[in-house]
C-alpha positions as CSV (number, residue, x, y, z in Angstrom):
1,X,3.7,-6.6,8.1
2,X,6.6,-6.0,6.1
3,X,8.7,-8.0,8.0
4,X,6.7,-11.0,7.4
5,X,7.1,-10.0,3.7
6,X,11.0,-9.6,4.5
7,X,11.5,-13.0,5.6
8,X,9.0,-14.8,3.5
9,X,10.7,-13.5,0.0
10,X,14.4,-13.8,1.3
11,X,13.6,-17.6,2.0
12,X,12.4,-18.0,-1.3
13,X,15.3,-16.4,-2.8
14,X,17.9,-18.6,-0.8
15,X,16.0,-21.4,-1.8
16,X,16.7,-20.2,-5.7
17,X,20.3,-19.2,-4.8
18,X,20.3,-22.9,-3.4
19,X,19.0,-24.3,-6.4
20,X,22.0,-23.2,-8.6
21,X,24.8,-24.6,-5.7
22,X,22.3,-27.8,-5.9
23,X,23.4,-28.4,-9.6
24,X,26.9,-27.7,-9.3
25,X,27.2,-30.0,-6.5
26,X,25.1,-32.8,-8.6
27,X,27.3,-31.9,-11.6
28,X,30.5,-32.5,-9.7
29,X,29.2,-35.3,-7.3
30,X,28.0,-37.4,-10.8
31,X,30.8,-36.3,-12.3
32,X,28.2,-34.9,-15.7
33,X,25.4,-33.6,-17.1
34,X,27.9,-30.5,-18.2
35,X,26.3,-28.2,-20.9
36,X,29.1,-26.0,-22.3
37,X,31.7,-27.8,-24.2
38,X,34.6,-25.8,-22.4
39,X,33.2,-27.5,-19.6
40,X,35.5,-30.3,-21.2
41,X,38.8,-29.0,-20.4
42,X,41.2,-30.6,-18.0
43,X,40.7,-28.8,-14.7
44,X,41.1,-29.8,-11.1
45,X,37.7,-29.8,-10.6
46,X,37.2,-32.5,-13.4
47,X,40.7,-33.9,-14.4
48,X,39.6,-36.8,-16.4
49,X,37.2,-35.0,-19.2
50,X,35.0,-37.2,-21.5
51,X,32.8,-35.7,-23.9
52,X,30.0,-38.2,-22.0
53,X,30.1,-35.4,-19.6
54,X,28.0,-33.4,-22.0
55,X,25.1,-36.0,-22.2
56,X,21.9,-35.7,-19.9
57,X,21.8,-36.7,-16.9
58,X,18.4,-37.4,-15.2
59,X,19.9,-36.8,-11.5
60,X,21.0,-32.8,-13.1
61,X,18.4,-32.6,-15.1
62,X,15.9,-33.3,-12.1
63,X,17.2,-30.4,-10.3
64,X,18.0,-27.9,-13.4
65,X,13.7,-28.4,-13.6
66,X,13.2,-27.6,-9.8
67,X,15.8,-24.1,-10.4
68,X,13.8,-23.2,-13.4
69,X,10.0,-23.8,-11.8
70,X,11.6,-21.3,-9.4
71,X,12.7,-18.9,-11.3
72,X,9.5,-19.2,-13.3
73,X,7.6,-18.6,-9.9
74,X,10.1,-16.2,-7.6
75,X,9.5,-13.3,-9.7
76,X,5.5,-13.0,-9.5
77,X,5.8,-13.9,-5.8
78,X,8.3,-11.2,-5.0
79,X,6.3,-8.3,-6.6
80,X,2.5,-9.5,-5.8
81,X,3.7,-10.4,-1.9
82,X,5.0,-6.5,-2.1
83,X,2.0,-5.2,-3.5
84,X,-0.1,-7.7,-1.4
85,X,1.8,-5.9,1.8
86,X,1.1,-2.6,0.5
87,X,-2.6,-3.2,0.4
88,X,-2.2,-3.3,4.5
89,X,-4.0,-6.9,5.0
90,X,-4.4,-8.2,8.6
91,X,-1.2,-9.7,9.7
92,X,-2.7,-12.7,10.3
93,X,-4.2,-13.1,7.1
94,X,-0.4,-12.0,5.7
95,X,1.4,-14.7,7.2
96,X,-1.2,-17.7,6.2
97,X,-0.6,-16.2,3.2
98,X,2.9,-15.6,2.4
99,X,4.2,-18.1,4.7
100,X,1.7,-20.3,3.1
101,X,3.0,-20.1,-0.5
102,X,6.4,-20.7,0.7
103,X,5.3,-23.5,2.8
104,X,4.2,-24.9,-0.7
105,X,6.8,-24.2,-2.7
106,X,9.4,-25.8,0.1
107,X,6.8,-28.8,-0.3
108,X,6.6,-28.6,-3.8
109,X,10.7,-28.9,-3.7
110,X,10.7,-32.2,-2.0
111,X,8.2,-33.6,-4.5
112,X,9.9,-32.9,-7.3
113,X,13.8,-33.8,-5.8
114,X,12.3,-37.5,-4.2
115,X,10.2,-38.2,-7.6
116,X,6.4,-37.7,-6.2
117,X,4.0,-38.4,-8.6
118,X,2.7,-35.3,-10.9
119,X,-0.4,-35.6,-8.7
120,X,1.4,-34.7,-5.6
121,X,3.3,-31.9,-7.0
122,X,0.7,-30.3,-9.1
123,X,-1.1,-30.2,-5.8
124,X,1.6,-28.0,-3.9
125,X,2.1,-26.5,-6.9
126,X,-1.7,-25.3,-7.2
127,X,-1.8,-24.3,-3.3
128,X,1.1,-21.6,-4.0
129,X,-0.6,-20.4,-7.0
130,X,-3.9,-20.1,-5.6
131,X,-2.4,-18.1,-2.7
132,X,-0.8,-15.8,-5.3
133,X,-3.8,-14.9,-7.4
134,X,-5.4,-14.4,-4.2
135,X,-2.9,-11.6,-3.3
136,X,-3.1,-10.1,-6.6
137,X,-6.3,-9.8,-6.8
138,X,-6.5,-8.3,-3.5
139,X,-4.0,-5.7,-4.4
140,X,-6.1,-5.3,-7.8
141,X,-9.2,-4.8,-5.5
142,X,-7.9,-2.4,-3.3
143,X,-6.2,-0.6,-5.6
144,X,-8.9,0.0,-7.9
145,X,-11.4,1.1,-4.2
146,X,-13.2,-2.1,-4.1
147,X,-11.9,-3.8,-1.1
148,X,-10.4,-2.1,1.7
């Protein structure tokens, strides 16, 4: 049981880690969408500054949103999978679960990167949360002697 835990919280954390690499890539691939202005200085990495480095750019932007959905959502699923494990579900009913919120929020990715519609991403978006209320309020059941 906890190993389904294990592996369904460490992909979701590599998936954040990734996030961050992500940016920095599309930072130095566009060659902008810097935010600090000592991001300006001559460097090897970027030795023709202009301060139009600094402005927006939709292609960083786009992922900067993905890495902050995740770490809006990472947190809640790492402690209520934990607790959800805790609660000694039927390993079955664990993996459909846990597997099935990371399966959304994998999905959910490749909305947002390719530009799905809202629509499409709210949907993933939904399916993950769904699945986590459901574990929490399984834990909340079964800690409290309502479910067992």
């Amino acid at each position: 049981m906890f190993a389904t835990y294990a592996i369904a919280a460490s992909l979701m954390i590599l998936k954040a880690v990734a996030m961050a690499r992500l940016t920095a890539l599309r930072m130095m691939q566009v060659k902008g969408g810097y935010r600090s202005p000592e991001d300006l200085r001559q460097t090897l990495l970027n030795p023709s500054p202009n301060p139009a480095q600094l402005a927006p750019d939709e292609r960083v932007e786009r992922i900067r949103r993905i890495q902050m959905d995740d770490l809006e959502n990472l947190p809640f699923f790492l402690i209520a999978g934990l607790l959800y494990v805790l609660t000694k579900p039927n390993l079955i009913a664990a993996r459909v679960v846990l597997f099935g919120h990371v399966i959304s929020r994998m999905a959910h990715f490749a909305a947002y990167l390719f530009a799905q519609t809202h629509d499409m991403r709210a949907s993933l978006w939904t399916i993950g949360s769904v699945l986590l209320i459901y574990m929490t309020l399984r834990t909340l059941a079964v800690a409290s002697g309502l479910a067992g």
